[in-house]
MARSE-67160 format. One record per residue: x, y, z of N, C-alpha, C, O in turn. Coordinates in steps of 0.1 Angstrom, whole numbers. Layout:
X / Y / Z / X / Y / Z / X / Y / Z / X / Y / Z
...
//
This chain:
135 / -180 / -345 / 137 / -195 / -344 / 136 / -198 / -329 / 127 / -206 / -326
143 / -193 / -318 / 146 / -194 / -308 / 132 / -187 / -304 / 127 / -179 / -313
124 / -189 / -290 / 118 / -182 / -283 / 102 / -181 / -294 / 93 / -173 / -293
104 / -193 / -305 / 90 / -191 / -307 / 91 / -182 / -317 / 79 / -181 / -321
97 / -175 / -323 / 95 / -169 / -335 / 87 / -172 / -350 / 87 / -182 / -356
79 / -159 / -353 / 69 / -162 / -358 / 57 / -168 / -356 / 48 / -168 / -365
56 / -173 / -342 / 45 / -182 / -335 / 46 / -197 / -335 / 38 / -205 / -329
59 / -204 / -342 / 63 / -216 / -342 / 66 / -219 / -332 / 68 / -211 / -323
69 / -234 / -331 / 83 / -244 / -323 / 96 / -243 / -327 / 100 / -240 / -339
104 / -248 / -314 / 116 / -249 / -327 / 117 / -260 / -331 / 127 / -263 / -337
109 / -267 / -330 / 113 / -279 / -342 / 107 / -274 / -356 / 113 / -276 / -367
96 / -267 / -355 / 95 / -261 / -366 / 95 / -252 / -374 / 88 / -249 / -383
107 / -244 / -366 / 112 / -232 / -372 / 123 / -242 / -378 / 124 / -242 / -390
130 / -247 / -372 / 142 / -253 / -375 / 139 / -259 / -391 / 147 / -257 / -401
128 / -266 / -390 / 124 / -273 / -404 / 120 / -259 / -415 / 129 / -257 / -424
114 / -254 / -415 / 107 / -241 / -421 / 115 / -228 / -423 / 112 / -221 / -432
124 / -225 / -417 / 135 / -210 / -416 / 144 / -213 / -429 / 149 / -224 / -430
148 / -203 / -438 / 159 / -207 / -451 / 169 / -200 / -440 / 169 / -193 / -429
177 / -204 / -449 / 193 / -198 / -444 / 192 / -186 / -442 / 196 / -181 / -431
186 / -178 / -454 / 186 / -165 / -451 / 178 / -157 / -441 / 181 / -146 / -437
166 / -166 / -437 / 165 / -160 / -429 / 169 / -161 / -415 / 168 / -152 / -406
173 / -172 / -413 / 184 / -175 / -401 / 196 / -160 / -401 / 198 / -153 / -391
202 / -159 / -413 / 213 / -150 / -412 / 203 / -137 / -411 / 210 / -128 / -405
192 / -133 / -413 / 191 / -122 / -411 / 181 / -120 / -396 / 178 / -108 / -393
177 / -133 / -388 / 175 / -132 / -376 / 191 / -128 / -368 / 193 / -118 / -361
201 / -138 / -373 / 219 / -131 / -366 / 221 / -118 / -367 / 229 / -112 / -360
214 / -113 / -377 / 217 / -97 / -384 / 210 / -87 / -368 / 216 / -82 / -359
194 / -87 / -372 / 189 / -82 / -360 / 191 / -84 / -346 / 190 / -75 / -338
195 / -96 / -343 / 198 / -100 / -328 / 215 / -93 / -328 / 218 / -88 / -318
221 / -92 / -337 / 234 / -83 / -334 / 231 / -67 / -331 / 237 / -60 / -323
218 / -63 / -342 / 216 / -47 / -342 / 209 / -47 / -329 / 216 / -39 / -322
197 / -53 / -322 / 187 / -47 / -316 / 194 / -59 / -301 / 192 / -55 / -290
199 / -68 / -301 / 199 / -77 / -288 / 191 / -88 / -291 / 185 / -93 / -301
193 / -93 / -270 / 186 / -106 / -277 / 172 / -107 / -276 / 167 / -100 / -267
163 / -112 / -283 / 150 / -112 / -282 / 141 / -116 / -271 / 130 / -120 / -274
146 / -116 / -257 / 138 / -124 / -248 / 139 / -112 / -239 / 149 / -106 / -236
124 / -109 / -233 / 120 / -100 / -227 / 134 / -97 / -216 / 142 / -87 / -217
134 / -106 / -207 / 145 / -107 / -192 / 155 / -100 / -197 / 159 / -91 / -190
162 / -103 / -211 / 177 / -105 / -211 / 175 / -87 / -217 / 186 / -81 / -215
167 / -81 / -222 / 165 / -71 / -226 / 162 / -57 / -211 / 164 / -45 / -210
158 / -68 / -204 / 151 / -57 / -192 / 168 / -53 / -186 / 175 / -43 / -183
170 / -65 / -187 / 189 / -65 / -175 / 195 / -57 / -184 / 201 / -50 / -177
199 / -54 / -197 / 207 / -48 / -202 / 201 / -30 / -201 / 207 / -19 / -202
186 / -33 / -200 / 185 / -14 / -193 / 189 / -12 / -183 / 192 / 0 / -180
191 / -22 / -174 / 189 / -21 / -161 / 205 / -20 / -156 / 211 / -15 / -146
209 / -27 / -165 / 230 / -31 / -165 / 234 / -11 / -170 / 243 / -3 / -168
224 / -12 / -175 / 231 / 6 / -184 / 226 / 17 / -172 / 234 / 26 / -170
217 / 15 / -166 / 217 / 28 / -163 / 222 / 28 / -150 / 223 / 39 / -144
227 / 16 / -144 / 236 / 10 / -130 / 246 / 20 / -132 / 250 / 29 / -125
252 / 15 / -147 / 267 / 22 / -152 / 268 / 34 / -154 / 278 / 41 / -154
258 / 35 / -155 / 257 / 54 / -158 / 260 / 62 / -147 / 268 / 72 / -146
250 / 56 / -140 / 252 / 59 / -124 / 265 / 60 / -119 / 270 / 70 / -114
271 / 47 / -120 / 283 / 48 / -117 / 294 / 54 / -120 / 303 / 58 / -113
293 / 57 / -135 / 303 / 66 / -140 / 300 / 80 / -136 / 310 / 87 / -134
290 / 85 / -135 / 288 / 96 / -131 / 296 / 102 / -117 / 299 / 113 / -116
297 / 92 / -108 / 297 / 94 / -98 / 315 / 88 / -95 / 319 / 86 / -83
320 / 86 / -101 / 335 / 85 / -103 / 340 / 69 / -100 / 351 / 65 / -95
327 / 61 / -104 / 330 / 45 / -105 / 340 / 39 / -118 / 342 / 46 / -127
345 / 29 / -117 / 353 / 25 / -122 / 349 / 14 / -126 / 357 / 7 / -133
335 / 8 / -124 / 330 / -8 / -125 / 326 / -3 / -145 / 325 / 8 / -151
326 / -22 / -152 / 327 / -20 / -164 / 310 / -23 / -167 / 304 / -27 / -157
304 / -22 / -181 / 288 / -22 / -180 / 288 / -40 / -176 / 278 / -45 / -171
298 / -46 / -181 / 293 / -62 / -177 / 297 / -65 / -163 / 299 / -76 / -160
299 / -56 / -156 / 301 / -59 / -138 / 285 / -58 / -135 / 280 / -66 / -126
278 / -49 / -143 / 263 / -48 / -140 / 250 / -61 / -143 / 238 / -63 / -139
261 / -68 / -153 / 254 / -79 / -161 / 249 / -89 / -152 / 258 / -98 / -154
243 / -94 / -144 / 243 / -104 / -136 / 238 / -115 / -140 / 245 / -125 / -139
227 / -116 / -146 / 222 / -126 / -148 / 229 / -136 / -163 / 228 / -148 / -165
237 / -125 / -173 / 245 / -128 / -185 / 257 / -132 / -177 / 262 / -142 / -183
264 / -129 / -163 / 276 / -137 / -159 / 273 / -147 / -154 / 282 / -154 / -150
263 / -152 / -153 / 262 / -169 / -150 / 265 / -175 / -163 / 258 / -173 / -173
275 / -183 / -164 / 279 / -188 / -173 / 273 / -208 / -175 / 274 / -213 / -164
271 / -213 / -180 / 268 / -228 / -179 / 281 / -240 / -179 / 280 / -252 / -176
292 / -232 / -182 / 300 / -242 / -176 / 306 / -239 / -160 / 315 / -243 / -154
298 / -231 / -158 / 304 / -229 / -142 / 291 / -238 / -136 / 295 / -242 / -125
280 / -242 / -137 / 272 / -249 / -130 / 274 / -264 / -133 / 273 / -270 / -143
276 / -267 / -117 / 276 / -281 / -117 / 265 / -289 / -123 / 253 / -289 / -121
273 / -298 / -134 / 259 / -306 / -139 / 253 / -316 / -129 / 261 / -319 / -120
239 / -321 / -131 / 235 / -330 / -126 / 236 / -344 / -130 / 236 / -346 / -142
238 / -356 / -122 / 239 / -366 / -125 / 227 / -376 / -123 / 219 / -371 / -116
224 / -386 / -127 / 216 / -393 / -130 / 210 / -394 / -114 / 198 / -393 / -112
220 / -398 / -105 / 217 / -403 / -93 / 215 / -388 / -80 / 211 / -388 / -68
220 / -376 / -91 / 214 / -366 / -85 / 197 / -363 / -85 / 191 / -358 / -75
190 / -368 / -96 / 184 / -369 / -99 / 176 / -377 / -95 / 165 / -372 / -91
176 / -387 / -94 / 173 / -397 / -84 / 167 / -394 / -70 / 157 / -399 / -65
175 / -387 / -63 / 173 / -386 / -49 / 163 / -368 / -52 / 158 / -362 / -43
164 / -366 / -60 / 161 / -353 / -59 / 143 / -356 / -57 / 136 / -351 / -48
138 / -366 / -68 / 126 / -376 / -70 / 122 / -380 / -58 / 110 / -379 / -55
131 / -387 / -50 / 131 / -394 / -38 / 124 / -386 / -32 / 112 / -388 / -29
134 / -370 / -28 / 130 / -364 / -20 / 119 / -358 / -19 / 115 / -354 / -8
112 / -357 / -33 / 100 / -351 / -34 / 87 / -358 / -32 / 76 / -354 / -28
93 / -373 / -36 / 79 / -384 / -32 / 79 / -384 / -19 / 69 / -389 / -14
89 / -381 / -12 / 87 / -388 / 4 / 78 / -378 / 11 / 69 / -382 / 18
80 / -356 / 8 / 69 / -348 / 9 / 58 / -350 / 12 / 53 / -348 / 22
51 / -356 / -2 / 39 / -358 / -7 / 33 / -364 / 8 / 21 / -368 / 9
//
């Protein structure tokens, strides 16, 4: 569904996907992870940090390695209309 699955949109996975197979995309993305290249590379890349570390008499946990999964969306400041605004501004005045 997400990311284009199957070769759709999501508007039209959303219309076209039965329940079941919704529940059994939840199934796989629990066994195998998440399906998007990046979030797949960081979690090799989160593991073998840790490995490292444990090896070597570290104490950090595998999601200290997580970086890009600890950006969370309620920690970024949203934008406002009038952020937005000036951001426009600033780009037309470039040009």
């Amino acid at each position: 569904m997400l990311a284009g699955v199957g070769g759709r949109t999501i508007e039209e996975a959303q219309q076209n996907l039965t329940h079941r197979e919704v529940i059994d995309w939840i199934a796989y993305r629990a066994k195998f992870g998440p399906l998007s290249v990046q979030a797949r590379q960081e979690r090799i890349a989160a593991a073998q940090m840790h490995h490292l570390n444990t090896i070597h008499g570290g104490k950090a946990k595998f999601e200290d390695f997580m970086i890009f999964s600890q950006l969370d969306e309620a920690d970024q400041p949203e934008a406002t209309v009038d952020d937005v605004l000036l951001m426009l501004k600033a780009s037309a005045i470039k040009k």
